[in-house]
N, C-alpha and C positions, 0 to 999 in steps of 0.2 A: 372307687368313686360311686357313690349316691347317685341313679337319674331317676329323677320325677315329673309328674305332673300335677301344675298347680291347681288344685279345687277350684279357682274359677275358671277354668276353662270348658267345666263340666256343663254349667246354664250356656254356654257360648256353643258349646259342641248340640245340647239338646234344638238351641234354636234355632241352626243351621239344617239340622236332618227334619224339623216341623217344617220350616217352611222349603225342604226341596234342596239346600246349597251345599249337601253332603261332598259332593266336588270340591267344593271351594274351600271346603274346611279343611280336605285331602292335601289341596296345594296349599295351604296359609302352612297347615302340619308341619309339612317333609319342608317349606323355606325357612321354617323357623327351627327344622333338627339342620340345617344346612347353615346357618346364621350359627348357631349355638358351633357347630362342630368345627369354625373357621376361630372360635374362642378358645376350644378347647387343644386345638393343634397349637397354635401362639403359645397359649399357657404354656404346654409338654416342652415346645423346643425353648421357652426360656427359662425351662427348670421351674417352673413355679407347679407346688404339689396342689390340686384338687380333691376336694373334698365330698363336694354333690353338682348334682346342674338339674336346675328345674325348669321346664319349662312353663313361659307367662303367654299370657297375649300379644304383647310388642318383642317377645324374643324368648328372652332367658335369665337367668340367675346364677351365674356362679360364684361359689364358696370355695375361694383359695386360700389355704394358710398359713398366714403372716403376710396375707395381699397388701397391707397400705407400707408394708418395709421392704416391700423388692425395688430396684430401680425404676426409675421416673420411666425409663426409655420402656421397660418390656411391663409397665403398666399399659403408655399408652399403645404400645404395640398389639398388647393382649385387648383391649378395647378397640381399637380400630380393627381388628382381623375380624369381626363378627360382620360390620357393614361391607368387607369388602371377601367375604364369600358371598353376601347378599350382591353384589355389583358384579361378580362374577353371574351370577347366576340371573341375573337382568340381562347381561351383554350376552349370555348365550340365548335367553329367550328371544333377544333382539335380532339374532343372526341365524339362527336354525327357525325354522319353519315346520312346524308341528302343532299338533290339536291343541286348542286351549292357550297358545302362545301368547295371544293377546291378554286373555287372565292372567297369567304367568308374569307378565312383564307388571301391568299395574297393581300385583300382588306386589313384588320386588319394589317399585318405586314406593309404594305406601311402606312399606317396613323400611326402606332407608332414609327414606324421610324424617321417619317416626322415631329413628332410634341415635340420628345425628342431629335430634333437637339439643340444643346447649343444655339440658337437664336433666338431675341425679333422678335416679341410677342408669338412666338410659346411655347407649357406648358416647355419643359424644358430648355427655357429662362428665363421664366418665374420664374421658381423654383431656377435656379442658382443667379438669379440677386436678388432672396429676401435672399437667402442665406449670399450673399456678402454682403448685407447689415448693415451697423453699426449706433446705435443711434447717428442722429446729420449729417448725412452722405449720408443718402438714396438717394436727387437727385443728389446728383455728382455721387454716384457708379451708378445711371440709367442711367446718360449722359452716363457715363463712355461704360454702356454696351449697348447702342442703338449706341455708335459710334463701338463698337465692329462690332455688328452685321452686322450695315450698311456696316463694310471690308469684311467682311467675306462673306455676301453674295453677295456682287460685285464680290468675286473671282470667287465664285460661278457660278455664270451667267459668265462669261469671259471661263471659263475652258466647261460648257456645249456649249459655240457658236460652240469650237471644235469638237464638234458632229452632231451640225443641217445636216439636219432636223428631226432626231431621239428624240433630247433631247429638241424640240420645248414646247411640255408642261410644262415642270421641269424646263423652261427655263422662259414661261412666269409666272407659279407661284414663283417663286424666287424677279421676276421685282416685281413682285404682293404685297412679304413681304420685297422688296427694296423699294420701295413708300411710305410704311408705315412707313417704321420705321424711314427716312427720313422727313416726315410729323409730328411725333411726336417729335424728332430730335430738328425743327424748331421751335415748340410752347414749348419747355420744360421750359423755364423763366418763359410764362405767368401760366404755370402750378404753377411753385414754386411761384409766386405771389401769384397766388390765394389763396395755401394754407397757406403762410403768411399773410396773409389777416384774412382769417379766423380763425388762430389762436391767433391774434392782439384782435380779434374780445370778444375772449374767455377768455383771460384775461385783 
């Protein structure tokens, strides 16, 4: 397995050690290798093979192979196990008593906020769109739900301009999961190709 880290994190990390919050960027760090590694245990016990894990700003990235043809159940399970390391790790900030605890805890709440919004790629996108899923059906309800997301998070970004320069962060990590999901968007035919292809192949 691949681990990396994704090149924007690079201006994020510069801006946090200019302006002093090299702390902060310590604990955002190790909750988001603690989020990711609650993904990555899920995957291993439901059998599902990994490929890379990158780390983003809202979490992580993983690339599992043949992820949209394993069962509905240890998709969403492998998606919900990222926010609930994250809720682990809020409920003991909440109950042990140590330096920083209070950063700790509203670090955690903003990431599980932020990653059980109803939108792709984020985990409770994730979880909702395998949900919806019906045998025979899968890449239309994904079209279906990357066009969701892509409205949604354009409102998104439209409704925070009305705040710049306050809501400049929230504003560039939104662009961040509007690119994305736009980009997959784009390629989603040659996706359903391929795996017509390979299923041709199979029988």
């Amino acid at each position: 397995m691949k681990f990396r880290l994704h090149p924007v994190l690079l201006p994020f990390f510069i801006f946090l050690i200019v302006t002093g919050s090299i702390s902060v960027y310590a604990i955002i760090f190790l909750s988001l290798l603690i989020h990711e590694a609650g993904h990555l245990i899920a995957a291993y016990l439901t059998g599902m093979r990994i490929r890379s894990c990158t780390i983003m700003p809202y979490g992580g990235e993983i690339v599992i192979k043949d992820r949209h043809s394993a069962p509905k159940k240890d998709r969403i399970i492998v998606a919900l196990s990222g926010p609930l390391a994250t809720l682990a790790l809020l409920l003991a900030g909440m109950t042990i008593s140590f330096p920083g605890d209070d950063l700790v805890v509203r670090i955690q709440v903003a990431l599980l906020l932020l990653n059980l919004l109803p939108v792709l790629p984020l985990d409770g996108g994730q979880a909702i769109c395998a949900l919806l899923e019906k045998e025979g059906s899968e890449y239309r309800t994904r079209s279906f739900y990357l066009l969701h997301s892509i409205i949604f998070i354009s409102v998104v970004v439209i409704l925070l301009f009305s705040a710049i320069p306050d809501t400049l962060p929230y504003i560039l990590l939104a662009l961040f999961l509007l690119f994305q999901n736009i980009s997959v968007f784009r390629f989603r035919k040659y996706e359903k190709a391929f795996a017509d292809m390979k299923l041709n192949r199979l029988t």
